[in-house]
DSSP file (Angstrom, degrees, kcal/mol; ACC not computed):
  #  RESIDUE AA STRUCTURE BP1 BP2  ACC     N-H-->O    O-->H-N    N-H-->O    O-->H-N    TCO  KAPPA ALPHA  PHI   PSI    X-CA   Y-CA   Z-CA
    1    1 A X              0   0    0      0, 0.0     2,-0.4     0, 0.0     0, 0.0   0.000 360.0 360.0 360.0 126.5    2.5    4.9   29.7
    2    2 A X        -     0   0    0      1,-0.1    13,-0.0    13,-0.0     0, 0.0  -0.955 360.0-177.0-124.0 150.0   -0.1    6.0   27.2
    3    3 A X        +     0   0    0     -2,-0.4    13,-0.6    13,-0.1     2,-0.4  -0.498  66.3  75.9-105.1  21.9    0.6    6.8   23.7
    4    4 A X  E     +A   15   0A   0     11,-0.2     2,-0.3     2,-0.0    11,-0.2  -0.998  51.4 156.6-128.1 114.1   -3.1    7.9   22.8
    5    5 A X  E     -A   14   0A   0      9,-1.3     9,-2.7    -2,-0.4     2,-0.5  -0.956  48.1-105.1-132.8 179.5   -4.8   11.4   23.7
    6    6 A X  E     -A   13   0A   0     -2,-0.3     2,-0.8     7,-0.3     7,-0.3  -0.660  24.2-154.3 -96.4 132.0   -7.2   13.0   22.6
    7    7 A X    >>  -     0   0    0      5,-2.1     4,-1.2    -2,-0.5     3,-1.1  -0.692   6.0-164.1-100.6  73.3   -5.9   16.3   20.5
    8    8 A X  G >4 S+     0   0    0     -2,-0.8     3,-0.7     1,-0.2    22,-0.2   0.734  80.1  59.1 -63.4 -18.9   -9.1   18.7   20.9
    9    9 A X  G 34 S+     0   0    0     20,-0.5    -1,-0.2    44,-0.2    21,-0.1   0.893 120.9  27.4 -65.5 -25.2   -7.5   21.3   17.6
   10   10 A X  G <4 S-     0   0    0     -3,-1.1    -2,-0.2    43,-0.3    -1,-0.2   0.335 111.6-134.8-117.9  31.3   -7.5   18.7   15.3
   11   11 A X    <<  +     0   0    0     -4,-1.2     2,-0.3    -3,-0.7    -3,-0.1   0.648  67.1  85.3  34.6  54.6  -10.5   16.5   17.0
   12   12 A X  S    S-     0   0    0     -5,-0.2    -5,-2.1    -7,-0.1     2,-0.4  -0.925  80.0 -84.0-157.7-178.4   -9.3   13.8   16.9
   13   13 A X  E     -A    6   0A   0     -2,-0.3     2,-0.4    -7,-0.3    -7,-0.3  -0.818  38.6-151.1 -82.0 127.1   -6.9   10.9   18.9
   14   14 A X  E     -A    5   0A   0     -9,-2.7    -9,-1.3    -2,-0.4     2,-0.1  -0.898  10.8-156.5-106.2 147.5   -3.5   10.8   18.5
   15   15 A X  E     -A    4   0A   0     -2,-0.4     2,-0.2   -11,-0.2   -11,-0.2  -0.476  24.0-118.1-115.6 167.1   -0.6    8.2   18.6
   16   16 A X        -     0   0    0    -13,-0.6     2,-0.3     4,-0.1    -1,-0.1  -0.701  23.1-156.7 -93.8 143.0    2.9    8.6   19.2
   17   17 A X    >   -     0   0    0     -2,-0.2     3,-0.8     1,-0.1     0, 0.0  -0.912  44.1 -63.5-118.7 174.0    5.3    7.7   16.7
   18   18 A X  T 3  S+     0   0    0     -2,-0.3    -1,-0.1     1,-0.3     3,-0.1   0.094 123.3  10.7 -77.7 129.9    8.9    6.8   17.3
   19   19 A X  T 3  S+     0   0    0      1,-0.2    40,-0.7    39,-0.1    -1,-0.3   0.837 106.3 126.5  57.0  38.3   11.2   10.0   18.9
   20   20 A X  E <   +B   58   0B   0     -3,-0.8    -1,-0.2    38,-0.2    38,-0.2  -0.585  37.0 177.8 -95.5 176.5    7.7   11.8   19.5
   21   21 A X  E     -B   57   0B   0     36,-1.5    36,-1.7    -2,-0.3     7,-0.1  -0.582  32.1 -95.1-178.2 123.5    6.7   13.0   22.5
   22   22 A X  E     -B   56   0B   0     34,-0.2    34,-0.2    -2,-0.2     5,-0.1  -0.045  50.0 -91.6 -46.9 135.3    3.8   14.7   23.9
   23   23 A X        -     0   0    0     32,-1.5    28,-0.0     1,-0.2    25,-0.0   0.082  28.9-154.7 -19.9 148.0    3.8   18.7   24.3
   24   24 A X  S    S+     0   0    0      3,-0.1    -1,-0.2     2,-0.1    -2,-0.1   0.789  92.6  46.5 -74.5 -46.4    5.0   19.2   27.6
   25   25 A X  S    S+     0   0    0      1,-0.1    -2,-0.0     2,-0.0    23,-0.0   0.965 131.1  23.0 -48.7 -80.6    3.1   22.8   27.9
   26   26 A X  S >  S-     0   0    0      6,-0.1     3,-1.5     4,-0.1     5,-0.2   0.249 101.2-128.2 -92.9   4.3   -0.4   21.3   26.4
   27   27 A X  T 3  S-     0   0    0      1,-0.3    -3,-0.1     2,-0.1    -5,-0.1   0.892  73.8 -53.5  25.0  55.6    0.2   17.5   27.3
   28   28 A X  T 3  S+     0   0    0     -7,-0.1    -1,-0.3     1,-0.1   -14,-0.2   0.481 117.1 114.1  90.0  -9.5   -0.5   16.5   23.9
   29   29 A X  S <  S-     0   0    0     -3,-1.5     2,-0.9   -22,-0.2   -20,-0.5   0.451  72.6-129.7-101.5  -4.8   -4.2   18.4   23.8
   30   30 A X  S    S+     0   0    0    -22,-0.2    18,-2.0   -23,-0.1     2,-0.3  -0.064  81.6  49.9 111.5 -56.7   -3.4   20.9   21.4
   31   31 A X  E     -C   47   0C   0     -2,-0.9     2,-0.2    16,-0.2    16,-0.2  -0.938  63.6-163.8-133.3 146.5   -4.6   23.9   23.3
   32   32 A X  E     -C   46   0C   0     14,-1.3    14,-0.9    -2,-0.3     2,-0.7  -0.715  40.5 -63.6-129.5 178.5   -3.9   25.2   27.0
   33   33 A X        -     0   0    0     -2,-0.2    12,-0.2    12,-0.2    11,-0.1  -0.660  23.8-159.5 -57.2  33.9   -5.5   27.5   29.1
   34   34 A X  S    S+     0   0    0     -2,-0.7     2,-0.4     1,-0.2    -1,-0.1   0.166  86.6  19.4  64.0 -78.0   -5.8   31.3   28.5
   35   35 A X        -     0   0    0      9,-0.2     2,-1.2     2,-0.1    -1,-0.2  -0.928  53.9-161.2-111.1 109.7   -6.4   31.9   32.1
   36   36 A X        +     0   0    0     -2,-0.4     2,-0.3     7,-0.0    -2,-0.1  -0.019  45.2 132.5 -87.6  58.4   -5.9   30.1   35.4
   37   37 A X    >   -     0   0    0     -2,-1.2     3,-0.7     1,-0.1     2,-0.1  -0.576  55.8-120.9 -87.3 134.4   -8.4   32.0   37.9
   38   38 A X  T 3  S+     0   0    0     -2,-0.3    -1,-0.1     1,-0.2    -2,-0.0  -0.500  87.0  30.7 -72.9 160.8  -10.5   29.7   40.0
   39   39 A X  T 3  S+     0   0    0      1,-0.2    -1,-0.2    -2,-0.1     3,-0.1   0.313  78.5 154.9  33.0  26.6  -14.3   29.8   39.8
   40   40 A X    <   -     0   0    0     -3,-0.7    -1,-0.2     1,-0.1     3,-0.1  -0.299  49.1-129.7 -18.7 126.4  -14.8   30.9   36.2
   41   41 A X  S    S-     0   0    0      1,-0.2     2,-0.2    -2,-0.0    -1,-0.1   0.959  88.8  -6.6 -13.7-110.3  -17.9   30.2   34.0
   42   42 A X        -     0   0    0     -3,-0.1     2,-0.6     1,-0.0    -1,-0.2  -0.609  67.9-115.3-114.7 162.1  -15.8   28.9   31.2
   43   43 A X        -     0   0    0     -2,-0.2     2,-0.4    -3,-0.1    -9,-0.1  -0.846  21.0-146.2 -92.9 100.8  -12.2   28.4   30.1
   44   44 A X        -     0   0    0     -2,-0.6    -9,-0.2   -11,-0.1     2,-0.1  -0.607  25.5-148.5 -76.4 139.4  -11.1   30.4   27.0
   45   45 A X        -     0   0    0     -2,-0.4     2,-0.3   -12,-0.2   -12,-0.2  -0.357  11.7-161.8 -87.2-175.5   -8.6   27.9   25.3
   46   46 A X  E     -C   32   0C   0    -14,-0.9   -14,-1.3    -2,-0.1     3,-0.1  -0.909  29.7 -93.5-147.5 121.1   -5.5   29.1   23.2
   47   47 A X  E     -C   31   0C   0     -2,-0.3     2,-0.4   -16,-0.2   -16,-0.2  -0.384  43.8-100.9 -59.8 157.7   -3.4   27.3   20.9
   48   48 A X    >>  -     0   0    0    -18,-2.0     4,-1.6     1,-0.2     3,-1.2  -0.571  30.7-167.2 -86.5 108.6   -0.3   25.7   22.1
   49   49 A X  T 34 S+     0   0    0     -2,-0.4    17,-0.2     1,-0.2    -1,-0.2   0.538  92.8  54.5 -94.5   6.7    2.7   28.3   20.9
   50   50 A X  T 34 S+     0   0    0     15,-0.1    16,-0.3     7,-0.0    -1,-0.2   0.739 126.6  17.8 -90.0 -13.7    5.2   25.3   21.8
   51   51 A X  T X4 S-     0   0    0     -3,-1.2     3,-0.8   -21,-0.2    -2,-0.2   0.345  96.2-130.3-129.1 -22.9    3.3   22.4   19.3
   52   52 A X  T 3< S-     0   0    0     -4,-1.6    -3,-0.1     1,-0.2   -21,-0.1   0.841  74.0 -50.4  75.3  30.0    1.6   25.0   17.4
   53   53 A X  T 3  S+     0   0    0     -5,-0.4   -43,-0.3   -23,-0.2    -1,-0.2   0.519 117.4 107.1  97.4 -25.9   -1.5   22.7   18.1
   54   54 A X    <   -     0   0    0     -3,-0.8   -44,-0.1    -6,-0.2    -2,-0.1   0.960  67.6-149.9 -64.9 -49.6   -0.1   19.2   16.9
   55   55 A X  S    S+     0   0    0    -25,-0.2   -32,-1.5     1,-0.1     2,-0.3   0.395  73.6  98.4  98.1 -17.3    0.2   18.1   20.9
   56   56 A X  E     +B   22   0B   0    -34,-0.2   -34,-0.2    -5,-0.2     2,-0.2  -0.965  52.3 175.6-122.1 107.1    3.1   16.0   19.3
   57   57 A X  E     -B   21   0B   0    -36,-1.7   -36,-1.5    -2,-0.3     2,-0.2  -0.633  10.2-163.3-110.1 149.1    7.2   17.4   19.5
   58   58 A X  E  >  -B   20   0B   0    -38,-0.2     4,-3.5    -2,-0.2     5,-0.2  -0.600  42.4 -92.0-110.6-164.4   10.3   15.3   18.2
   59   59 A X  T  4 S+     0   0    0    -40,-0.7     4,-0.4     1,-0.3   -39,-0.1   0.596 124.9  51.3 -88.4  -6.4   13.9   16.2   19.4
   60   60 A X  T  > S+     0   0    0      2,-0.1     4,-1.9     3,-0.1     5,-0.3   0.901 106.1  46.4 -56.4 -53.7   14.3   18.2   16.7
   61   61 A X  H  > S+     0   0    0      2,-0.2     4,-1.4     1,-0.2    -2,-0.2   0.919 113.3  60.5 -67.6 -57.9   11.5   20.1   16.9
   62   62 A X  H  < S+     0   0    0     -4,-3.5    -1,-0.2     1,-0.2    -2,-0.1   0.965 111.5  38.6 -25.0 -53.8   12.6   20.3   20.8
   63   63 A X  H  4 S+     0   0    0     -4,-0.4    -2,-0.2    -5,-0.2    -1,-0.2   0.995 127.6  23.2 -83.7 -56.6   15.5   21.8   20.1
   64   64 A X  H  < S-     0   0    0     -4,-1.9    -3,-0.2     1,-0.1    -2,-0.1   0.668 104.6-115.6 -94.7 -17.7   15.1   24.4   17.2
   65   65 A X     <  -     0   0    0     -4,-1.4     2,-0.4    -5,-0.3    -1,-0.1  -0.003  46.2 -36.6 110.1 152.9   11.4   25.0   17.6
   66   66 A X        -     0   0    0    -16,-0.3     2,-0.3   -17,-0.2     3,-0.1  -0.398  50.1-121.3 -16.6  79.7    8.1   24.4   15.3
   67   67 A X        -     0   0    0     -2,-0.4    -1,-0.1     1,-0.1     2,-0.1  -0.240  42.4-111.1 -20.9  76.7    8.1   24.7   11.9
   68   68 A X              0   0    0     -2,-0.3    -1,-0.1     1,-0.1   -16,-0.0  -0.038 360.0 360.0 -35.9 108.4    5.2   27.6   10.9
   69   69 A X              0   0    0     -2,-0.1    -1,-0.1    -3,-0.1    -2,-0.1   0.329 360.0 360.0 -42.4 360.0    2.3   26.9    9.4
């Protein structure tokens, strides 16, 4: 299992730390998909409204939801 990906809102890699786990929604990338239509130009991206963009959930956070920024 890798504990690394790359988290394109805050551009950089990120590790797991203990009772994390990657977004489920965004798998850890921060931002998901707008639109799924096939044969698009380009993808507009969205921030993640389950990680708020971290890419990273504990089981707290699981359970009662994201803390706003």
């Amino acid at each position: 299992m890798i504990n690394k990906r790359y988290n394109i809102t805050k551009r950089q890699f990120i590790d797991l730390q203990e009772g994390e786990r990657f977004c489920p929604k965004c798998d850890g990338k921060g931002r998901v998909p707008r639109d799924k239509k096939k044969g698009l130009r380009f993808t507009v991206l969205l921030q993640c409204d389950k990680c708020l963009g971290d890419g990273t959930i504990d089981w707290i956070e699981e359970a009662i939801g994201k803390k706003q920024r």
